[in-house]
N, CA, C and O atoms as a GROMACS GRO file, in nm:
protein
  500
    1UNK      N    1   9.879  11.896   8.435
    1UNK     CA    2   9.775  11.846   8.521
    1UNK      C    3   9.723  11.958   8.610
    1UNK      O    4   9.792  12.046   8.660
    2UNK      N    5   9.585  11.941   8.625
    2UNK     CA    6   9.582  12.055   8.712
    2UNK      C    7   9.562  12.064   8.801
    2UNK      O    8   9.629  11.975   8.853
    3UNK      N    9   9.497  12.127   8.895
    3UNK     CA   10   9.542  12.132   9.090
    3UNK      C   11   9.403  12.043   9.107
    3UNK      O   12   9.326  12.007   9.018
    4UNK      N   13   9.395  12.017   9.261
    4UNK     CA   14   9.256  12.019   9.304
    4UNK      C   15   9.265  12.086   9.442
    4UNK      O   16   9.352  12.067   9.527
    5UNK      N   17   9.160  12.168   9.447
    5UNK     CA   18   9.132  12.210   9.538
    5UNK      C   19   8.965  12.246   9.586
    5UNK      O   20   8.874  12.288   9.515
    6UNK      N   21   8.964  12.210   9.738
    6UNK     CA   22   8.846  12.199   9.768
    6UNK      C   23   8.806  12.228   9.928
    6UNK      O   24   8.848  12.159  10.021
    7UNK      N   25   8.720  12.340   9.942
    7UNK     CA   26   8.720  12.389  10.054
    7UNK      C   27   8.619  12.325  10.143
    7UNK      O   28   8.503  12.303  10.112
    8UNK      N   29   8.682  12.294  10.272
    8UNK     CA   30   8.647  12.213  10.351
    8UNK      C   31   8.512  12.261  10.436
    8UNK      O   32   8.474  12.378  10.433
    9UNK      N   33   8.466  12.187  10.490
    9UNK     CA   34   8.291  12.209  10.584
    9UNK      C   35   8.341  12.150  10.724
    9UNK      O   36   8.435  12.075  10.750
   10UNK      N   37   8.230  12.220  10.814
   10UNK     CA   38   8.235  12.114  10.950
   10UNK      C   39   8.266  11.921  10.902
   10UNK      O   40   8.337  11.863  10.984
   11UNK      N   41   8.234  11.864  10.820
   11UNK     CA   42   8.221  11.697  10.833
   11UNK      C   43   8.365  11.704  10.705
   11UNK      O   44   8.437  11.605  10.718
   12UNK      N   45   8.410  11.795  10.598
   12UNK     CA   46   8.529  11.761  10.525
   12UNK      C   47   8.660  11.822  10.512
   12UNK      O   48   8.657  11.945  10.508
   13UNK      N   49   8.756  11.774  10.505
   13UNK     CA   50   8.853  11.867  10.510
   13UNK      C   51   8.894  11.960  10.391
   13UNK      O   52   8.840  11.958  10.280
   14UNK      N   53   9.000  12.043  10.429
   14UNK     CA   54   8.988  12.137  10.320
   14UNK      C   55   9.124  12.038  10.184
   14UNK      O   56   9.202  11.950  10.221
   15UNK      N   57   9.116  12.077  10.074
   15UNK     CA   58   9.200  11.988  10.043
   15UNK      C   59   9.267  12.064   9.938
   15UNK      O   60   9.211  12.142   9.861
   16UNK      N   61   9.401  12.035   9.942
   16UNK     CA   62   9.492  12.118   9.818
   16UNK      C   63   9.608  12.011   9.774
   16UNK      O   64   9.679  11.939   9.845
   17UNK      N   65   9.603  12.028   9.632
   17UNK     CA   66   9.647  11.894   9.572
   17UNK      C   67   9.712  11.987   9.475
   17UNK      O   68   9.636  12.052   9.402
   18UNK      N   69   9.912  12.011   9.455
   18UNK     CA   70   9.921  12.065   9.329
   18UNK      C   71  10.068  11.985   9.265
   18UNK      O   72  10.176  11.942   9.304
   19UNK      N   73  10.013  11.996   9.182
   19UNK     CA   74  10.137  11.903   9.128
   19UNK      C   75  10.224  11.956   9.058
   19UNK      O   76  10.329  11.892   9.046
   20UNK      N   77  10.212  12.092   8.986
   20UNK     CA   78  10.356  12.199   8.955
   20UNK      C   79  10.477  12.141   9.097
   20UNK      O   80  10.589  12.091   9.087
   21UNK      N   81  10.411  12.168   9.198
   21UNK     CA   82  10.517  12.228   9.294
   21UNK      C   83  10.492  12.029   9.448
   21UNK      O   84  10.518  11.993   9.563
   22UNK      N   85  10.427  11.979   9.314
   22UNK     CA   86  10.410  11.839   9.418
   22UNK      C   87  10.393  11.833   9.565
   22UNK      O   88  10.449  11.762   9.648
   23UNK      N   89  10.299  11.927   9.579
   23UNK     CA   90  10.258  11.950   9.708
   23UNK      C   91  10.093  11.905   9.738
   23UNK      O   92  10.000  11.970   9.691
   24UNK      N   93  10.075  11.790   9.821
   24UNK     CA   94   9.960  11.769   9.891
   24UNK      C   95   9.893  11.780  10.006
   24UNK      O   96   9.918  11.712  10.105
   25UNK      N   97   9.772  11.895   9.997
   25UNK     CA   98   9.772  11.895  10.156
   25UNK      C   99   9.593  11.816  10.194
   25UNK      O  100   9.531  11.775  10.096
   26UNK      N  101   9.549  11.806  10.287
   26UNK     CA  102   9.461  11.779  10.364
   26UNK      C  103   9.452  11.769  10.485
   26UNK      O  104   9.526  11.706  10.560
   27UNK      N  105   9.314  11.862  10.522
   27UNK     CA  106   9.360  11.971  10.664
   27UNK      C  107   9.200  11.997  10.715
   27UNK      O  108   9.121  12.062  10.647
   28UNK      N  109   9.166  11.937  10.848
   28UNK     CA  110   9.029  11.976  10.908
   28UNK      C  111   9.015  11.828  10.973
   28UNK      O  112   9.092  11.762  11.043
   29UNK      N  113   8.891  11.803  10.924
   29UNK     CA  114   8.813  11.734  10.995
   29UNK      C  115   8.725  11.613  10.864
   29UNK      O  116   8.656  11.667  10.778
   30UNK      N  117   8.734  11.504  10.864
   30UNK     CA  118   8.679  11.426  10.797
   30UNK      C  119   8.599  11.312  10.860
   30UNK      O  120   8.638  11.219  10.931
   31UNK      N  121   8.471  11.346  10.815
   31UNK     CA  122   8.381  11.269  10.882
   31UNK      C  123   8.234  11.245  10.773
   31UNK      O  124   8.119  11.217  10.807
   32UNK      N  125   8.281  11.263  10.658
   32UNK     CA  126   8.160  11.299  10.590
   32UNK      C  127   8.084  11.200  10.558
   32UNK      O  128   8.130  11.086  10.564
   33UNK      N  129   7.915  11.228  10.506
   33UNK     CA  130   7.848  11.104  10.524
   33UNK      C  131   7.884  10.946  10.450
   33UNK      O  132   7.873  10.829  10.488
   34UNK      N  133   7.940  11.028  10.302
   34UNK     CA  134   7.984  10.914  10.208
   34UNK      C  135   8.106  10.924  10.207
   34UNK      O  136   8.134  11.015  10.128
   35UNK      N  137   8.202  10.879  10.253
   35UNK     CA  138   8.349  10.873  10.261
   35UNK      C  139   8.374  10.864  10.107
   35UNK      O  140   8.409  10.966  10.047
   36UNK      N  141   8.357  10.747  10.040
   36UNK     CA  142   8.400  10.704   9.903
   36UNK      C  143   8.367  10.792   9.866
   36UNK      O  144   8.449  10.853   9.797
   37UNK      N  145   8.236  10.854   9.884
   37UNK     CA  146   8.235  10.942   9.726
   37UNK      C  147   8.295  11.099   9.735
   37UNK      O  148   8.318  11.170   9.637
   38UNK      N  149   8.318  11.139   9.901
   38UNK     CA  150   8.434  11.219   9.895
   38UNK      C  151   8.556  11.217   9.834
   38UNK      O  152   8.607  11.301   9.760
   39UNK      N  153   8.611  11.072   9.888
   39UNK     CA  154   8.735  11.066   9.870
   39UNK      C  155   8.775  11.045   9.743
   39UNK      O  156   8.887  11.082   9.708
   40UNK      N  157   8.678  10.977   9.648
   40UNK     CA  158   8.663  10.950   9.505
   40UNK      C  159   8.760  11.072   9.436
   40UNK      O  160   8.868  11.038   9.387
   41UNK      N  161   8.725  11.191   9.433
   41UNK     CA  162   8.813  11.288   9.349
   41UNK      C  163   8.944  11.268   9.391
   41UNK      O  164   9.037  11.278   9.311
   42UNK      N  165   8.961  11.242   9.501
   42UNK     CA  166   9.133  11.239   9.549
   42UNK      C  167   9.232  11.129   9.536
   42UNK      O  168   9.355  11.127   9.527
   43UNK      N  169   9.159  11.058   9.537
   43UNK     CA  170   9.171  10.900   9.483
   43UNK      C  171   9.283  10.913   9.315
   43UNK      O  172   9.399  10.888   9.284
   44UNK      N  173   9.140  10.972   9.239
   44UNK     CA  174   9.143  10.969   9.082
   44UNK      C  175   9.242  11.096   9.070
   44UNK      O  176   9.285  11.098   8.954
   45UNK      N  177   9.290  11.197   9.140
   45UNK     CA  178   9.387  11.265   9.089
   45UNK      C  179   9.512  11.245   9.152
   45UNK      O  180   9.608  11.311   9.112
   46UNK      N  181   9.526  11.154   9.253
   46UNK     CA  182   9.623  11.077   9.229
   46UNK      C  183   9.686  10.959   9.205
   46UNK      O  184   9.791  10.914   9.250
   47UNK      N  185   9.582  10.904   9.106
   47UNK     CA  186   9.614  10.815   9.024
   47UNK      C  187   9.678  10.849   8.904
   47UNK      O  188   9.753  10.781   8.834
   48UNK      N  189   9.633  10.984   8.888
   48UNK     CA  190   9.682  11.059   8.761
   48UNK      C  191   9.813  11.129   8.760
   48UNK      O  192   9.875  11.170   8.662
   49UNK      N  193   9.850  11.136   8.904
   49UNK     CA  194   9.936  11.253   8.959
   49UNK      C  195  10.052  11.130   8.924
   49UNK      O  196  10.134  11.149   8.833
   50UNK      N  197  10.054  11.014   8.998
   50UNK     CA  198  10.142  10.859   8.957
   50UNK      C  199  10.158  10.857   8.889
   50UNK      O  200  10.258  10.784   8.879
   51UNK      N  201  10.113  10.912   8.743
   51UNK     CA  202  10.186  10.864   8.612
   51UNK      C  203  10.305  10.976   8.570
   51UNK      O  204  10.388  10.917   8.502
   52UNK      N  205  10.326  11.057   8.580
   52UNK     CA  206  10.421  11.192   8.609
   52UNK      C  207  10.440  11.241   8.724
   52UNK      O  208  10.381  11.346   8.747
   53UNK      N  209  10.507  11.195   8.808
   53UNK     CA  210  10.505  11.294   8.956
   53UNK      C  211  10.646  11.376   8.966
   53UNK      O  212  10.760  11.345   8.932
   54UNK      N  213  10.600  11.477   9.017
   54UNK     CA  214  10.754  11.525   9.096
   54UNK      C  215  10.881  11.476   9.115
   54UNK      O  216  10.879  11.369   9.175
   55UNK      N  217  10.965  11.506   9.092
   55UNK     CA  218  11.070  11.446   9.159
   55UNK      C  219  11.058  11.425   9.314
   55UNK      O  220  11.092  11.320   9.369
   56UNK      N  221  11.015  11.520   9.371
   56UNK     CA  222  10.981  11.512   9.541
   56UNK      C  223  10.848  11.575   9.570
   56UNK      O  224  10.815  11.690   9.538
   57UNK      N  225  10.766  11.478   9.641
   57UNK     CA  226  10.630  11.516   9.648
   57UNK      C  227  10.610  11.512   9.779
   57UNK      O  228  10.643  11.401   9.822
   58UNK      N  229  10.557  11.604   9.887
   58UNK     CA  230  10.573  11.652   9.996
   58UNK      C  231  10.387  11.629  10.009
   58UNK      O  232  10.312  11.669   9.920
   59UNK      N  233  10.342  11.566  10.122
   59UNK     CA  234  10.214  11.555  10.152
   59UNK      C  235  10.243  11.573  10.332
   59UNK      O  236  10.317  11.517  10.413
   60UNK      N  237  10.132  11.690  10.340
   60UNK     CA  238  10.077  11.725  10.440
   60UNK      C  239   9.944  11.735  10.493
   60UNK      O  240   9.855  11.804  10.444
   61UNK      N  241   9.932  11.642  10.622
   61UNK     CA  242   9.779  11.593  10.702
   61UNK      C  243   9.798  11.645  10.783
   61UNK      O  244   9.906  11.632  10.842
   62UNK      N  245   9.696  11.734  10.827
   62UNK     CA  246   9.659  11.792  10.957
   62UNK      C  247   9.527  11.799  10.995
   62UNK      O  248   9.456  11.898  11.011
   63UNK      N  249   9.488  11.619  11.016
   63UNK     CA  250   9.362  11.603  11.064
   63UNK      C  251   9.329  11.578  11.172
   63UNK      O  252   9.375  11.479  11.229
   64UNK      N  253   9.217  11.680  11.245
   64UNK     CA  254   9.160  11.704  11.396
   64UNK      C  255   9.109  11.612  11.402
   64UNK      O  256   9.120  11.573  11.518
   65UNK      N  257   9.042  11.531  11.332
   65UNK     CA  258   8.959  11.416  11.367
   65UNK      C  259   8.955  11.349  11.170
   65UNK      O  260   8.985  11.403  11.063
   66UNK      N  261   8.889  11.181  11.215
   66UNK     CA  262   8.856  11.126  11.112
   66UNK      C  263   8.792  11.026  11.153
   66UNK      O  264   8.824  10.970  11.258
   67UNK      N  265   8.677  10.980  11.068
   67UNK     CA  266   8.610  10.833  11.116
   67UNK      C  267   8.638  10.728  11.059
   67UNK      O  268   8.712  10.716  10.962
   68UNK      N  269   8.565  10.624  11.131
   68UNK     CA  270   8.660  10.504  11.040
   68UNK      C  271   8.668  10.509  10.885
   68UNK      O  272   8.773  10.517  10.821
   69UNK      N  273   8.510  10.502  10.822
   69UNK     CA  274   8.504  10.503  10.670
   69UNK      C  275   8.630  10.601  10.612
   69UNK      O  276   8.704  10.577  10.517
   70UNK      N  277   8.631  10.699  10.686
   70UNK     CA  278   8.764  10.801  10.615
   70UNK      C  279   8.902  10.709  10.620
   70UNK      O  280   8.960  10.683  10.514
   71UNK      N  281   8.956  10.658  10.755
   71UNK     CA  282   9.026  10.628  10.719
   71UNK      C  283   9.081  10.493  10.630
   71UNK      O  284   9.196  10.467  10.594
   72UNK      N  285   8.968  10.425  10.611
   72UNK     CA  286   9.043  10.341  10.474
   72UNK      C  287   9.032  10.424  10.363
   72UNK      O  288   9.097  10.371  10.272
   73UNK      N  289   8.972  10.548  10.320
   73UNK     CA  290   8.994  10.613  10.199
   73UNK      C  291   9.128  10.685  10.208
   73UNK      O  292   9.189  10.702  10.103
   74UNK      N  293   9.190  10.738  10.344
   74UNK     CA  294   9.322  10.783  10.382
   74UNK      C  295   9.434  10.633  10.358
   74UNK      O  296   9.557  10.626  10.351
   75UNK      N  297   9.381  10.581  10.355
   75UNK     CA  298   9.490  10.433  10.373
   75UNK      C  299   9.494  10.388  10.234
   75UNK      O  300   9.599  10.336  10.194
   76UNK      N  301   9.380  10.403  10.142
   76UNK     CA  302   9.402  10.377   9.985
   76UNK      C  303   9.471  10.523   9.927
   76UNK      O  304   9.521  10.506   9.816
   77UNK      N  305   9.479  10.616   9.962
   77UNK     CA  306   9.561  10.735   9.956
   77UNK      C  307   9.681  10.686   9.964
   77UNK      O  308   9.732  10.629   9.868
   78UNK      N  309   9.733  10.700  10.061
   78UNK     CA  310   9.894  10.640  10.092
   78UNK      C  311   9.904  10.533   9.995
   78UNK      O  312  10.001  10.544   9.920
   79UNK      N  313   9.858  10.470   9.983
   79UNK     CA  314   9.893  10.338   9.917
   79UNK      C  315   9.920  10.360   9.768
   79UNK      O  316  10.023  10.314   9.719
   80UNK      N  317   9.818  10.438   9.682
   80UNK     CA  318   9.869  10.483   9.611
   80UNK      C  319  10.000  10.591   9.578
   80UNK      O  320  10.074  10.570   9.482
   81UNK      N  321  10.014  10.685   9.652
   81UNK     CA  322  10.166  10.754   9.719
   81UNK      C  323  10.292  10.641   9.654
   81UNK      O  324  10.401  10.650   9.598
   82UNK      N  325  10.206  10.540   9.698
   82UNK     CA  326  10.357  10.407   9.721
   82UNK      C  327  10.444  10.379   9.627
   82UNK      O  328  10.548  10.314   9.630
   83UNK      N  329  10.346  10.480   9.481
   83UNK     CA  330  10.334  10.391   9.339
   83UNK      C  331  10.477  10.491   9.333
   83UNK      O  332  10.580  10.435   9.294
   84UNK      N  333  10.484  10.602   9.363
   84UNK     CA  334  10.549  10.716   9.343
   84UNK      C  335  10.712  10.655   9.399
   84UNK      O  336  10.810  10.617   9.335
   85UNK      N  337  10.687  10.666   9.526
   85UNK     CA  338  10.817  10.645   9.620
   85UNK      C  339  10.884  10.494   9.566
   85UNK      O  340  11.006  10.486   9.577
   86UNK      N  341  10.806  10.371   9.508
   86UNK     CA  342  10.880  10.257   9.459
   86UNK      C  343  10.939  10.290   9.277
   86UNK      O  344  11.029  10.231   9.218
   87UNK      N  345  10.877  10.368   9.242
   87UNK     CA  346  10.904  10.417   9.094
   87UNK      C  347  11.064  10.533   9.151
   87UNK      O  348  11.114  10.599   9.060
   88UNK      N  349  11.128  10.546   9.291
   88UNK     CA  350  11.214  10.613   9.287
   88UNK      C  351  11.231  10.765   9.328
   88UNK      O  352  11.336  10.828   9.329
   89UNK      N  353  11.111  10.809   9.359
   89UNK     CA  354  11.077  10.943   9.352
   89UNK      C  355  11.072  11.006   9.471
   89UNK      O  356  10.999  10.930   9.533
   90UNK      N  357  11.094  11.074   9.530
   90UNK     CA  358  11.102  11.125   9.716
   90UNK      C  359  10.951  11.131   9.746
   90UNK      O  360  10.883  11.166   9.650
   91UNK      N  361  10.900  11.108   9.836
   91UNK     CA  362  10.752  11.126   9.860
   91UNK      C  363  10.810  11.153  10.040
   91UNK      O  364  10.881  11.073  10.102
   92UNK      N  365  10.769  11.254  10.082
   92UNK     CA  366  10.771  11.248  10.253
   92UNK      C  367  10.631  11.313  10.270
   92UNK      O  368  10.580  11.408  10.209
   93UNK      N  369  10.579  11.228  10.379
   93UNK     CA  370  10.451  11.270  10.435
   93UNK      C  371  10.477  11.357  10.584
   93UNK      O  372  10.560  11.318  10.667
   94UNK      N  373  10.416  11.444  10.598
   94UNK     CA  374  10.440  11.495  10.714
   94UNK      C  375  10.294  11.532  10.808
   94UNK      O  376  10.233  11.638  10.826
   95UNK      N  377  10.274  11.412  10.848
   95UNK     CA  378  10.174  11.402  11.002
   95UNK      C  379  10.145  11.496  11.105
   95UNK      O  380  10.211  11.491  11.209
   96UNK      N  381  10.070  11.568  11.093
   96UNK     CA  382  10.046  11.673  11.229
   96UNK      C  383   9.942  11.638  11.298
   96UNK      O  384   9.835  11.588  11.265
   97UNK      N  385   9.998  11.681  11.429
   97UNK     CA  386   9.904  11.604  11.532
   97UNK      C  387   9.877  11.684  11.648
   97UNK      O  388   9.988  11.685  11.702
   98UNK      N  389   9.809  11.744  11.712
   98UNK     CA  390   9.775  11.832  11.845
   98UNK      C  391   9.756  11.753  11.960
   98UNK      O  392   9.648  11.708  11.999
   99UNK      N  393   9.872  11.737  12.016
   99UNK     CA  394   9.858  11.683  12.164
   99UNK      C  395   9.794  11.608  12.173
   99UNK      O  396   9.733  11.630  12.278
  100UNK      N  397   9.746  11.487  12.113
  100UNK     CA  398   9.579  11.357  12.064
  100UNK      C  399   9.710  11.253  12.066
  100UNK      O  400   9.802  11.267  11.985
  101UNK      N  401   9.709  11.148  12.165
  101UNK     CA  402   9.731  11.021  12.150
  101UNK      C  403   9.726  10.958  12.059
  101UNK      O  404   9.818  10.890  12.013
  102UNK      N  405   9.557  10.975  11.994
  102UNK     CA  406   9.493  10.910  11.919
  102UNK      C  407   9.546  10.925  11.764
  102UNK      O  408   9.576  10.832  11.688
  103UNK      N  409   9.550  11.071  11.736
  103UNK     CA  410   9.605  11.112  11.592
  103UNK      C  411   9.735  11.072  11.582
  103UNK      O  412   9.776  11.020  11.479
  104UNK      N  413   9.830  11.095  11.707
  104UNK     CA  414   9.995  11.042  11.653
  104UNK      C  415   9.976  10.886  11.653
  104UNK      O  416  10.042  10.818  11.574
  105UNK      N  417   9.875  10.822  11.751
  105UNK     CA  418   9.908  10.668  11.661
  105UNK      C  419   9.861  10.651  11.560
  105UNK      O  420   9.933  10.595  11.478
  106UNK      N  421   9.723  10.687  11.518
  106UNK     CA  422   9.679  10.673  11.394
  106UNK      C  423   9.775  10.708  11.236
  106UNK      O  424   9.752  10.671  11.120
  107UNK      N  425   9.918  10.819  11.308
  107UNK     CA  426  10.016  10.843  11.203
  107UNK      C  427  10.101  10.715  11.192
  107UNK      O  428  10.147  10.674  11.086
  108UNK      N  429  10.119  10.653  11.323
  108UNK     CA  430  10.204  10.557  11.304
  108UNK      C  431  10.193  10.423  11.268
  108UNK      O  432  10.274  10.349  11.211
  109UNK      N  433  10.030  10.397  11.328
  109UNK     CA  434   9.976  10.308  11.204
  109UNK      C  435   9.945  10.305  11.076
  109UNK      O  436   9.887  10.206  11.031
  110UNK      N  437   9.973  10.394  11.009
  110UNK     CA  438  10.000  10.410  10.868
  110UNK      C  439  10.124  10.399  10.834
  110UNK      O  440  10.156  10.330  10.737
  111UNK      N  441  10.202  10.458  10.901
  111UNK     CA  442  10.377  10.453  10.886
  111UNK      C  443  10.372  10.312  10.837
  111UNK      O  444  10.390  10.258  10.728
  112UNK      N  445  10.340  10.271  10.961
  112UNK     CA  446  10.369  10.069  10.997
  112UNK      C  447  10.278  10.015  10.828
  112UNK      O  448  10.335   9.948  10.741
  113UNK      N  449  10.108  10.074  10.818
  113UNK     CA  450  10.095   9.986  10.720
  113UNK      C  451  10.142   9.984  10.590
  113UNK      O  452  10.134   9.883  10.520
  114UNK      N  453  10.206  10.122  10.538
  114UNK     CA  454  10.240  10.141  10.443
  114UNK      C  455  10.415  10.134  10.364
  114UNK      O  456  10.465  10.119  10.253
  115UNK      N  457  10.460  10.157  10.508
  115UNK     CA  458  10.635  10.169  10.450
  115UNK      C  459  10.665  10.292  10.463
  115UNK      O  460  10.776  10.320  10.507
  116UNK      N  461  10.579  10.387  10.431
  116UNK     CA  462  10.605  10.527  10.373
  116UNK      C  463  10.684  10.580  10.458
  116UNK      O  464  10.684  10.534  10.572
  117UNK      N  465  10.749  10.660  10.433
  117UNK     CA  466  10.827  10.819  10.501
  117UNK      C  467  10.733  10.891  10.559
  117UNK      O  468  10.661  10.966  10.493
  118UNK      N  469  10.722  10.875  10.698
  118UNK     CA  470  10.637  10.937  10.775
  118UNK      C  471  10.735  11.059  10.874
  118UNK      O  472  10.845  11.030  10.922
  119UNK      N  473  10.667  11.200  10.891
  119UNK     CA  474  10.706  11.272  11.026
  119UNK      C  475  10.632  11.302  11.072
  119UNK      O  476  10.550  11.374  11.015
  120UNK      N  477  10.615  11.261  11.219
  120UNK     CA  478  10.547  11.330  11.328
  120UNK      C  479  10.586  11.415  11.377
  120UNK      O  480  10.696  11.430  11.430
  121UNK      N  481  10.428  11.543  11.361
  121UNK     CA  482  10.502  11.696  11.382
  121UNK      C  483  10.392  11.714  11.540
  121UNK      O  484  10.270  11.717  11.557
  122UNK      N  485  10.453  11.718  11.589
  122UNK     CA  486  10.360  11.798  11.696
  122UNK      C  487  10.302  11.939  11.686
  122UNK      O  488  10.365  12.031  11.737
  123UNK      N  489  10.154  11.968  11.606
  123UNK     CA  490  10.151  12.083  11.625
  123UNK      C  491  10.112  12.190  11.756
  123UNK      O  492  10.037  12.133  11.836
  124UNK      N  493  10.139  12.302  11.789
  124UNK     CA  494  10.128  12.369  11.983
  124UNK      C  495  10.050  12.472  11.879
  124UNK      O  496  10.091  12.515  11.772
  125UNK      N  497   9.934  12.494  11.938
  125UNK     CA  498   9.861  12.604  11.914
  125UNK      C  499   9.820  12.646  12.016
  125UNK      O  500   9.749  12.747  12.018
   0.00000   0.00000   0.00000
């Protein structure tokens, strides 16, 4: 399978998706005009990524901001994740957050909606 990767703008984040080494990242700022049809590629490669995954698949968010439309495309993300971690497979997500109220709850309301293996990292820059 092969990677995705996709370099991020002021309104998207940057995104690195590899599945040799089952590592997911997404990192910036998501706000873009069509959420779905951003999120559409990320969606569909890991739907694909679910049918063979890693033994341990490590996903990392380090988003400065997101709007609403993003985050139900972040919330059908995880959800798919789910397919992985109930099939047996380690999945830990690891949440970064800069001193924002807002971003560490927004980690923990996902924690809460999903089940998943969540860590909240405080990042200090």
């Amino acid at each position: 399978m092969e990677s995705l990767s996709i370099e991020g703008t002021p309104k998207t984040p940057t995104v690195k998706f590899d599945s040799t080494h089952g590592l997911l990242e997404i990192k910036g700022r998501s706000s873009p005009e069509n959420s779905i049809e951003f999120y559409r590629p990320l969606l569909n490669w890991v739907a694909e990524y679910v049918k063979n995954p890693g033994d341990k698949t490590i996903v990392n968010i380090q988003l400065e901001y997101f709007n609403t439309s993003s985050s139900k495309c972040i919330l059908e993300f995880f959800k798919k994740l789910e397919v992985i971690r109930k099939a047996n497979h380690e999945v830990l997500i690891n949440w970064y957050y800069m001193e924002d109220e807002g971003m560490l709850e927004a980690g923990e309301d996902y924690k809460y909606m999903t089940g998943m293996p969540f860590k909240m990292i405080e990042k200090i820059e």
